[in-house]
C-alpha positions as CSV (number, residue, x, y, z in Angstrom):
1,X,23.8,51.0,5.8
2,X,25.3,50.6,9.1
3,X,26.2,54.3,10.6
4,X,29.8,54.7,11.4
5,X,30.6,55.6,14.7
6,X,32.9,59.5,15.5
7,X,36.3,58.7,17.2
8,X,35.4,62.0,18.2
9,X,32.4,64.1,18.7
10,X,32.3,67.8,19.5
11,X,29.1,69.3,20.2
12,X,27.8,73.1,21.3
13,X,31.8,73.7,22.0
14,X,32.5,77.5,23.1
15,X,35.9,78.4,23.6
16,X,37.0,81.8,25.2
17,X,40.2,83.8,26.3
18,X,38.9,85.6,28.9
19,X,35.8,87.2,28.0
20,X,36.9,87.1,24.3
21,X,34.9,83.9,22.4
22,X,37.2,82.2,20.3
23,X,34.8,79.2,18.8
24,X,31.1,79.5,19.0
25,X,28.9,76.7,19.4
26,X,31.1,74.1,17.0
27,X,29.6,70.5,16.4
28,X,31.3,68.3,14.4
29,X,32.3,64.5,14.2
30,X,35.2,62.8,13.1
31,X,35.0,59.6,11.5
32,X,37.8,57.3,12.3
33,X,40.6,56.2,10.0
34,X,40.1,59.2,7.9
35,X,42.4,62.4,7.3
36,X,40.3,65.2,8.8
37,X,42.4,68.6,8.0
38,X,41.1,72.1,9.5
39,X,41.6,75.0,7.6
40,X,40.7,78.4,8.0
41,X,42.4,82.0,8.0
42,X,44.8,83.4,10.5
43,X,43.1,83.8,14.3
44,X,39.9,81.3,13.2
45,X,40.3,78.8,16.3
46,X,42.1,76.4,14.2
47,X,44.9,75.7,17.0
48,X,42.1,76.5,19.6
49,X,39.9,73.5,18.2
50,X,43.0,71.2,18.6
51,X,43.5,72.7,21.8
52,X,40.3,72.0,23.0
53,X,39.7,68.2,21.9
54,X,43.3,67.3,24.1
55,X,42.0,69.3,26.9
56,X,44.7,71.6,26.8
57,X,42.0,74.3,27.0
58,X,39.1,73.8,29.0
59,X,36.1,74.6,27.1
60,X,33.6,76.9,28.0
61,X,30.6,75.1,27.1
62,X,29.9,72.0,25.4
63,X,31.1,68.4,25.0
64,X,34.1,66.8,23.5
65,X,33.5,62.6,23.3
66,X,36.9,60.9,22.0
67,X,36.6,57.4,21.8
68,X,32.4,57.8,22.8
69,X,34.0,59.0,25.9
70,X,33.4,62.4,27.3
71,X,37.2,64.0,27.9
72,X,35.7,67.4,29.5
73,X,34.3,65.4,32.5
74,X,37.0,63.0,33.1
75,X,39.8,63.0,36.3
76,X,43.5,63.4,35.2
77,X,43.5,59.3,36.0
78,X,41.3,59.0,33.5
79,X,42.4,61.5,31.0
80,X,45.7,59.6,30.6
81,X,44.1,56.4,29.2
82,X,42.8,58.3,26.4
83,X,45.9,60.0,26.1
84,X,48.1,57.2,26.0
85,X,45.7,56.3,22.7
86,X,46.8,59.9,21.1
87,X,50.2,60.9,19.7
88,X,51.0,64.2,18.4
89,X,53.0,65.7,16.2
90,X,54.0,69.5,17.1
91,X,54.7,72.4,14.2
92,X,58.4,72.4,15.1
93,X,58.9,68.8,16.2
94,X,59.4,69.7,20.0
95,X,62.3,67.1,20.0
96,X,64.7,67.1,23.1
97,X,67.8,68.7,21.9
98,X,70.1,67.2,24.5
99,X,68.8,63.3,23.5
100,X,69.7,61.9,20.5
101,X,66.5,60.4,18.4
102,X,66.8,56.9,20.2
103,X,65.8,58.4,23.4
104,X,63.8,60.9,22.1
105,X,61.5,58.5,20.6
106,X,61.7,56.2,24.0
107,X,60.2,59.2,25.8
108,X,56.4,58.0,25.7
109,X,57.4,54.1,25.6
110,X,59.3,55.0,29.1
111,X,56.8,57.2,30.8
112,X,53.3,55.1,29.7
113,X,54.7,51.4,30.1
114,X,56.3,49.3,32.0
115,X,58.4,47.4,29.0
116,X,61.4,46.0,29.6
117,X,64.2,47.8,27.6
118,X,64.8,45.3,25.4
119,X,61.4,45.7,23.9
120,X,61.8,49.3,24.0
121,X,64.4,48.9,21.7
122,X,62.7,46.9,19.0
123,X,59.9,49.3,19.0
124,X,62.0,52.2,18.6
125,X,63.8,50.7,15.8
126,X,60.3,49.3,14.4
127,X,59.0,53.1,14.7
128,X,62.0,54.9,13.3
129,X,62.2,52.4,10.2
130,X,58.7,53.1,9.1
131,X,59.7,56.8,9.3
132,X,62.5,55.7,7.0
133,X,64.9,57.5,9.4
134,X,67.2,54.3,10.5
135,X,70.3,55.8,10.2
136,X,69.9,58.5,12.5
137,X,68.7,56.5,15.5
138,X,71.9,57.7,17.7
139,X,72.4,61.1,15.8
140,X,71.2,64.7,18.0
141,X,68.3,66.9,17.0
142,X,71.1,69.6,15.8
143,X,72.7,66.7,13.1
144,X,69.2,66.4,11.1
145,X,67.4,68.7,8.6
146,X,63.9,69.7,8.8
147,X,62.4,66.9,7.1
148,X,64.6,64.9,9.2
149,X,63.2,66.3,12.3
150,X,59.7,65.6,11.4
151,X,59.7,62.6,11.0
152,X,61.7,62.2,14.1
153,X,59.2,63.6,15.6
154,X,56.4,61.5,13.7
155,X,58.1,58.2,15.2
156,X,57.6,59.5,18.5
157,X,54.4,60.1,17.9
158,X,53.4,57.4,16.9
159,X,55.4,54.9,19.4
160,X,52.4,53.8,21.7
161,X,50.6,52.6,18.0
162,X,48.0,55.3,19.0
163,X,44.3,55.3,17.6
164,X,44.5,59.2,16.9
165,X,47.0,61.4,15.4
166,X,47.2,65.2,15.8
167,X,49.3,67.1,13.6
168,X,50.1,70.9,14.4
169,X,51.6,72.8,10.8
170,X,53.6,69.4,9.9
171,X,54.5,70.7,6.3
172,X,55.5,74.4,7.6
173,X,59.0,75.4,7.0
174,X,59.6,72.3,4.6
175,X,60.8,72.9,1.1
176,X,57.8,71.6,-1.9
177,X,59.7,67.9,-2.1
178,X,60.3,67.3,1.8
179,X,56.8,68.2,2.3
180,X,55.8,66.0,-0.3
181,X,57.5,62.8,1.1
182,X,56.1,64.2,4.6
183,X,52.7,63.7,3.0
184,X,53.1,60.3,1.6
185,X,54.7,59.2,4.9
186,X,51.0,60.7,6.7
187,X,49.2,58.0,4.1
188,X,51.2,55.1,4.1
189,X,51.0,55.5,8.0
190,X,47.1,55.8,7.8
191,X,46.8,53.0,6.0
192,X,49.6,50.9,7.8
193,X,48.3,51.5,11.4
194,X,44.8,52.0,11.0
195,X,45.3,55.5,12.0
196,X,42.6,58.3,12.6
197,X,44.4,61.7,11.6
198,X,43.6,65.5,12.0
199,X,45.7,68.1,10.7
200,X,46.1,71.7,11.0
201,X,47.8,73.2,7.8
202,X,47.2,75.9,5.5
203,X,49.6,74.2,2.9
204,X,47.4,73.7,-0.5
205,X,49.4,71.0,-2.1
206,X,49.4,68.9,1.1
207,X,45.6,69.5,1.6
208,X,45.2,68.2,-1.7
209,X,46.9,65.4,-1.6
210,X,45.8,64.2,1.8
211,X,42.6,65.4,2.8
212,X,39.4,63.1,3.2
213,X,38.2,65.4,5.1
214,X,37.7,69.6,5.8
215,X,36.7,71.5,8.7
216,X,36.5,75.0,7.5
217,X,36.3,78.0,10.1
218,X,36.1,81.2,10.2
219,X,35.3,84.0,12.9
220,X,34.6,81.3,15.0
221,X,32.1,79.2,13.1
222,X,32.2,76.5,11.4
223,X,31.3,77.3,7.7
224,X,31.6,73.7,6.3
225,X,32.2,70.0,7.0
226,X,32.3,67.3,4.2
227,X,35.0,66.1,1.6
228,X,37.6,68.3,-0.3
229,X,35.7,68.0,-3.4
230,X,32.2,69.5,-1.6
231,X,34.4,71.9,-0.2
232,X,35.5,73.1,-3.7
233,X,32.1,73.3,-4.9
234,X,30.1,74.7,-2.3
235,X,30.5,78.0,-3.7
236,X,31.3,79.2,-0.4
237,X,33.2,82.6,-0.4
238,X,35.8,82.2,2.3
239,X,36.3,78.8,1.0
240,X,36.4,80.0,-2.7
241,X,38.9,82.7,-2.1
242,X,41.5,80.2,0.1
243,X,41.4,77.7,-2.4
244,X,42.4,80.7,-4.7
245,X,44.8,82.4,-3.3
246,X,45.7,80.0,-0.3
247,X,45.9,82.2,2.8
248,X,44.0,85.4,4.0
């Protein structure tokens, strides 16, 4: 059987604030067009791990591959490439208030090609009707709900047709329902663009209906990597009690 090749690869990464170690020595490969979800309590590295694969944080040890190519060594030049095969969706949408969602969603088409506006425009439209959010193409952040928001947000992440998608808390703040058709949006998007995705959430209904994959940490270390169901039974303790409870 042939091996599958990581869309990304971390190995030996150690992450600090400071003098304070945040991750220690994490190694870990995620296997493209798959949900990868990383759990963990409060203060684990989650966000930190995230951080550290976009480069947002430079690590203090180790390697980060994304695409078999290794991001911690690369100029800014190249950096962009890689980044203009990423999209990302933040915990609270980070949508321009003063744009309405048509320009909002232009934002990466405008700053990473050199399109001529007319194509722009069918994109846009393209993007925001696979987010089911037509309607609201000329209406302002401050005229949509939460759900509304995210997926806003989700179109604009997903203009450039990236390869990867990284997901910061997309569920938080969303009533059981929205977060629910948030959810089924994530697969059918998976399955529509061929999509790589890794999520940070705590949220156990979303983690169960979306997860191939779990990266669980904790104190720094990762304590497992495999499916949801070999999370479930690895009769790991700080994996037992989140599943039980749901947050530490």
């Amino acid at each position: 059987m042939k091996k599958i090749k990581p869309i990304i690869s971390v190995k030996n990464l150690v992450a600090k604030y400071g003098e304070k170690v945040i991750l220690n020595d994490i190694s870990v490969d995620i296997l493209p067009q798959e949900i990868t979800i990383i759990l963990g309590g409060s203060g684990c590295g989650k966000t930190t791990l995230l951080k550290n694969i976009l480069r947002l944080h430079q690590p203090a040890a180790g390697s980060v591959k994304i695409l078999d190519k290794d991001v911690t060594k690369m100029d800014e030049s190249e950096f962009d490439l890689i980044l203009s095969q990423i999209g990302m969706l933040f915990q609270n949408g980070a949508l321009l208030n003063s744009l309405d969602i048509f320009n909002n969603v232009a934002i990466p088409l405008e700053q990473h090609t050199k399109l001529p506006y007319e194509i722009i425009e069918k994109i846009i439209k393209v993007k925001l009707n696979l987010v089911n959010l037509s309607q609201a193409t000329y209406l302002f952040p401050s005229e949509l709900s939460g759900g509304m928001k995210k997926r806003a947000a989700l179109a604009r992440a997903i203009a450039l047709d990236p390869v990867l998608l990284f997901c910061d808390e997309p569920s938080a703040g969303l009533d059981p329902i929205t977060s629910e058709a948030l959810d089924n949006l994530i697969l059918k998007l998976k399955e529509q663009l061929k999509m790589s995705i890794i999520i940070v959430t705590h949220e156990l209904a979303s983690i169960h209906r979306i997860a191939d994959k779990i990266i669980f940490l904790d104190g720094g270390k990762m304590l497992f990597n495999g499916s949801l169901q070999e999370a479930k039974s690895a009769r790991i303790p700080e994996i037992d009690r989140f599943f039980s409870v749901g947050k530490f």
